[in-house]
SERO-4910 file (N, C-alpha, C, O; in steps of 0.05 Angstrom, whole numbers):
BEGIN
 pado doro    nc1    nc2    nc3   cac1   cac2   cac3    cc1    cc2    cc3    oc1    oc2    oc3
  Unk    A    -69   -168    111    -89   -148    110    -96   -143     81    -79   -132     67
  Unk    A   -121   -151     68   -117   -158     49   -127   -128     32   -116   -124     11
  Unk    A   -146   -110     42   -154    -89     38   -137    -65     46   -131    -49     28
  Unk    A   -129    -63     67   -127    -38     77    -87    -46     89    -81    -63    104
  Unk    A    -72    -29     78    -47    -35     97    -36    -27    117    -29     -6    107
  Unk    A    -28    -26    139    -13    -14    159      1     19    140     15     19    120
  Unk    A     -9     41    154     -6     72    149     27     70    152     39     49    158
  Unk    A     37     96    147     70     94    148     70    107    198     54    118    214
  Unk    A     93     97    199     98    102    220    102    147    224     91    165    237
  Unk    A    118    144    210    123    180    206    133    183    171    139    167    152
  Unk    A    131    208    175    145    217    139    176    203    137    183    197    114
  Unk    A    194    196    157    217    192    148    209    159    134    217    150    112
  Unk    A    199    150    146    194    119    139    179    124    104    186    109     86
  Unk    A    163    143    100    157    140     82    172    142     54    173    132     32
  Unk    A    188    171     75    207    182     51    231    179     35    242    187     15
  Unk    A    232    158     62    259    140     66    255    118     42    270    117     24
  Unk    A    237    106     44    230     88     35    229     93     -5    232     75    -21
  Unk    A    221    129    -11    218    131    -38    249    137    -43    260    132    -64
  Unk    A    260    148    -24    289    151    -29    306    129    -34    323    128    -52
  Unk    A    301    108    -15    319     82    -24    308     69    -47    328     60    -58
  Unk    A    290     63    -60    282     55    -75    258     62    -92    238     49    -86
  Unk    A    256     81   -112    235     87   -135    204     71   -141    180     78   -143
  Unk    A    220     41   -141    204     24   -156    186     15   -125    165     24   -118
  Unk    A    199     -2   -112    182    -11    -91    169      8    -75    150     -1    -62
  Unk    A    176     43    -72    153     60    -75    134     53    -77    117     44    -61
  Unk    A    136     57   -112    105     58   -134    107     40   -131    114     48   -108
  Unk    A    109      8   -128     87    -12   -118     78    -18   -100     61    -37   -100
  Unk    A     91      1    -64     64      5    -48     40     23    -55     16     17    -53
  Unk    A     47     36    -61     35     60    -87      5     45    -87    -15     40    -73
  Unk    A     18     40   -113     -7     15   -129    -11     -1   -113    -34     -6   -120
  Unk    A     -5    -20    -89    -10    -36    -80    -42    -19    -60    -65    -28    -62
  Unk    A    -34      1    -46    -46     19    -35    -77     27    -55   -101     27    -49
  Unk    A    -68     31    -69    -89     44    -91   -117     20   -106   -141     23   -112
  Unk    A    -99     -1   -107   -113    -27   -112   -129    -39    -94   -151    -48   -102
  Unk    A   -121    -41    -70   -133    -51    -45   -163    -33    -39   -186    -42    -38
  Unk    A   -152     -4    -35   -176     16    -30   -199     10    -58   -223     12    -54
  Unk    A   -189      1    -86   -207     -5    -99   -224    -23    -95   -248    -21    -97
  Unk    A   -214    -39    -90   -225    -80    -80   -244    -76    -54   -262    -93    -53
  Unk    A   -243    -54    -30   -249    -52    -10   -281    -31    -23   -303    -32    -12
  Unk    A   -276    -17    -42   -302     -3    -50   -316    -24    -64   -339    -28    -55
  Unk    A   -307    -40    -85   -321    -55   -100   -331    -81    -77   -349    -98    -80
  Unk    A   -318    -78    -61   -335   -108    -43   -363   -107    -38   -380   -123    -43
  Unk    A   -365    -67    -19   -386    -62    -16   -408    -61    -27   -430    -62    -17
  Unk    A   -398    -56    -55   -414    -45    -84   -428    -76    -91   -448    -81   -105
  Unk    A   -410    -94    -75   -423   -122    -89   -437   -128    -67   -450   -149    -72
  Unk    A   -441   -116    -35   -454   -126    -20   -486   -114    -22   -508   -126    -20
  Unk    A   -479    -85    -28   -500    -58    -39   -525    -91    -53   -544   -105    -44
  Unk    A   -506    -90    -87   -515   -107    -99   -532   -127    -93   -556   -127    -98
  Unk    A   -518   -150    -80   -531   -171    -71   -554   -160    -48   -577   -168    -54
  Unk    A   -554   -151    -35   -571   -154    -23   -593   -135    -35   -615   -143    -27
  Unk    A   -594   -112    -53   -617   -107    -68   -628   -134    -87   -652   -138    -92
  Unk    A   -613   -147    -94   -622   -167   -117   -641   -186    -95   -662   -199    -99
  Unk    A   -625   -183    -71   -649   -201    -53   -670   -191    -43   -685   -206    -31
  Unk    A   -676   -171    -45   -697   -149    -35   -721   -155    -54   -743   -164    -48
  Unk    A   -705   -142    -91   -736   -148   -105   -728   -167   -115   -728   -168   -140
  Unk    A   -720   -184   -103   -730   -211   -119   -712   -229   -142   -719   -252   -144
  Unk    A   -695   -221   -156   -672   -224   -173   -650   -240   -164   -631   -240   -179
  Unk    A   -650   -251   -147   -621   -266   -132   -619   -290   -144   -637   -307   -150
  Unk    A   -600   -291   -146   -588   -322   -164   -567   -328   -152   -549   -312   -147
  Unk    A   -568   -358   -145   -541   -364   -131   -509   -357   -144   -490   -349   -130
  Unk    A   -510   -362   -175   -493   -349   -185   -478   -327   -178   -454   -326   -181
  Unk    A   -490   -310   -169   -474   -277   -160   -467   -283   -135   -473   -262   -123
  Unk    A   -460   -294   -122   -442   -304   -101   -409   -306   -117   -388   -304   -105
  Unk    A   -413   -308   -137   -384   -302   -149   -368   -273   -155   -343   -268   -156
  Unk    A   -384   -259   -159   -380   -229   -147   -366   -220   -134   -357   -197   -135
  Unk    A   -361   -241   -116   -342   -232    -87   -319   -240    -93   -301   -234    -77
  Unk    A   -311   -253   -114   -286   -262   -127   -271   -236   -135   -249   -230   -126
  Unk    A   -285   -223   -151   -271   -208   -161   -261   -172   -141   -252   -156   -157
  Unk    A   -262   -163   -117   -255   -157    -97   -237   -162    -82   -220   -148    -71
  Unk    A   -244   -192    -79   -226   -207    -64   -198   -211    -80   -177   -203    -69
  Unk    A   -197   -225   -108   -178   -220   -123   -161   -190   -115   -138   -186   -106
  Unk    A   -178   -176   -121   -157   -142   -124   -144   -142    -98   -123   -129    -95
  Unk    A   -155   -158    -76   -148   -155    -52   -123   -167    -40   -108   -154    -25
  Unk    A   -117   -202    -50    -94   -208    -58    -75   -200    -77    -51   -200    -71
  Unk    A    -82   -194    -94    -60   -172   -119    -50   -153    -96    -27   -153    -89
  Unk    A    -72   -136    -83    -54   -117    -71    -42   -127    -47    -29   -111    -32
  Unk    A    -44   -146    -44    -23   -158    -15      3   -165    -29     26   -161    -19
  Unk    A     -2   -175    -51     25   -188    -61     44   -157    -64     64   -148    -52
  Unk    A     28   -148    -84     46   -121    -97     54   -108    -62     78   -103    -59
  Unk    A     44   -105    -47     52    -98    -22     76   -111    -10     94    -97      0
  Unk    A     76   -136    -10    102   -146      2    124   -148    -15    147   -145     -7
  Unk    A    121   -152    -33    140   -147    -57    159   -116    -58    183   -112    -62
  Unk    A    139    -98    -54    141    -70    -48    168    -73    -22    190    -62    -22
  Unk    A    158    -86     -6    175    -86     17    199   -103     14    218    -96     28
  Unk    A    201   -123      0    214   -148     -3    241   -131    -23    264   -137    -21
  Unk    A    232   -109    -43    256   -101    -53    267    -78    -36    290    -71    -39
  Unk    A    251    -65    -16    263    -48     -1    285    -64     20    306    -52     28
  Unk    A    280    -87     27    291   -102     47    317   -115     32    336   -119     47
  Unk    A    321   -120     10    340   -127     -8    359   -104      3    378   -107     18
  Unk    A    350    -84     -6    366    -58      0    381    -52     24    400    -37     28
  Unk    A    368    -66     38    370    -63     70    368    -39     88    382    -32    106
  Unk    A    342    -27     73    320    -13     84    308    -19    115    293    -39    120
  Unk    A    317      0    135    303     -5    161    299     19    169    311     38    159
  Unk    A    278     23    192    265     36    193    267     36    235    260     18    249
  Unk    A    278     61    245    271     52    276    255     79    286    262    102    286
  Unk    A    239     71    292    215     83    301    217    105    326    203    125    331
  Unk    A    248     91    343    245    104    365    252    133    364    240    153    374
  Unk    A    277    131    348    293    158    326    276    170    307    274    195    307
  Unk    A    265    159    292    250    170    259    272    161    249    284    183    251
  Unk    A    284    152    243    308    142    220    307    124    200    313    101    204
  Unk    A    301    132    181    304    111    161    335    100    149    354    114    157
  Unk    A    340     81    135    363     74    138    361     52    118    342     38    114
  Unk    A    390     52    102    393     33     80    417     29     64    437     42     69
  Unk    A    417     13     48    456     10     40    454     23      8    434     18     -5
  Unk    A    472     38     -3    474     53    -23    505     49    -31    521     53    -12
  Unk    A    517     40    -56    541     34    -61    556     25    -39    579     33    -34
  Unk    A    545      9    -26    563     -4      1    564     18     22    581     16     40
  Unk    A    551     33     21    550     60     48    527     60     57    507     58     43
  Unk    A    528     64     80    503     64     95    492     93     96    507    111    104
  Unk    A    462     98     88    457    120     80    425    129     97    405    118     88
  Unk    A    421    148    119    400    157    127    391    179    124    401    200    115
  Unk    A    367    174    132    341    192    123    322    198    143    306    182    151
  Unk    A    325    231    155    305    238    182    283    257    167    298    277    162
  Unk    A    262    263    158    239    286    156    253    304    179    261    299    202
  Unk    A    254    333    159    245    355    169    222    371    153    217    373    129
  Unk    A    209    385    181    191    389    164    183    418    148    162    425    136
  Unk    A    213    436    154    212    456    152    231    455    125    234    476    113
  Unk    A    244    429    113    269    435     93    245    429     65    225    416     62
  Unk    A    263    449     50    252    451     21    262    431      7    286    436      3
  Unk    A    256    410     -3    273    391    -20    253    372    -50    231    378    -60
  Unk    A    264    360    -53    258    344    -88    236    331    -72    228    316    -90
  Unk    A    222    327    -54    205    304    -38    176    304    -58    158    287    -58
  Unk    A    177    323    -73    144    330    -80    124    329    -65    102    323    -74
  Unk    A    127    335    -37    113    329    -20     94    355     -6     80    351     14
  Unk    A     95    373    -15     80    402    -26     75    412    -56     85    406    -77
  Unk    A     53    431    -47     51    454    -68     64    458    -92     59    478   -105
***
């Protein structure tokens, strides 16, 4: 999906996910953030092209346009699985049926359920 990625299942998956690991976070993060860019600029180049064909200005050349969208679009797939690829190192899992996130921490296995009433470091409010 080269634009847009699969949403988190619940907050534990998400939170779980900044808890086990910082970094592959922030590069779904950015992977997220990049994608939604590439997905505006596509349109912006479709906007484009097709005014340039309206009055008259079209040059086969700007067919290359779409390169650069499409680029941000793979960047953000990569930074995406990568994102996941060090959570999975970790041995980061996630079961859906529970909310449980789940992962290995100094050789201990360490989980993670959202509540949504607990006050904690999540930055996830106000």
């Amino acid at each position: 999906m080269l634009f847009i990625h699969p949403m988190w299942d619940h907050e534990s998956e998400r939170l779980g996910k900044k808890k086990c690991t910082a970094a592959g976070y922030a590069l779904h993060t950015v992977a997220d953030l990049i994608g939604f860019i590439g997905l505006i600029l596509l349109l912006c180049v479709f906007v484009f092209l097709v005014y340039k064909g309206i009055t008259g200005g079209f040059r086969a050349s700007f067919w290359w346009l779409f390169a650069v969208p499409f680029g941000m679009g793979f960047i953000s797939e990569i930074l995406f699985r990568v994102s996941w690829s060090i959570a999975g190192r970790r041995g980061f899992e996630y079961d859906p049926e529970t909310c449980i996130a789940s992962w290995k921490e100094d050789g201990k296995q360490v989980t993670y359920t959202w509540e949504p009433d607990a006050s904690s470091d999540d930055n996830t409010g106000p």
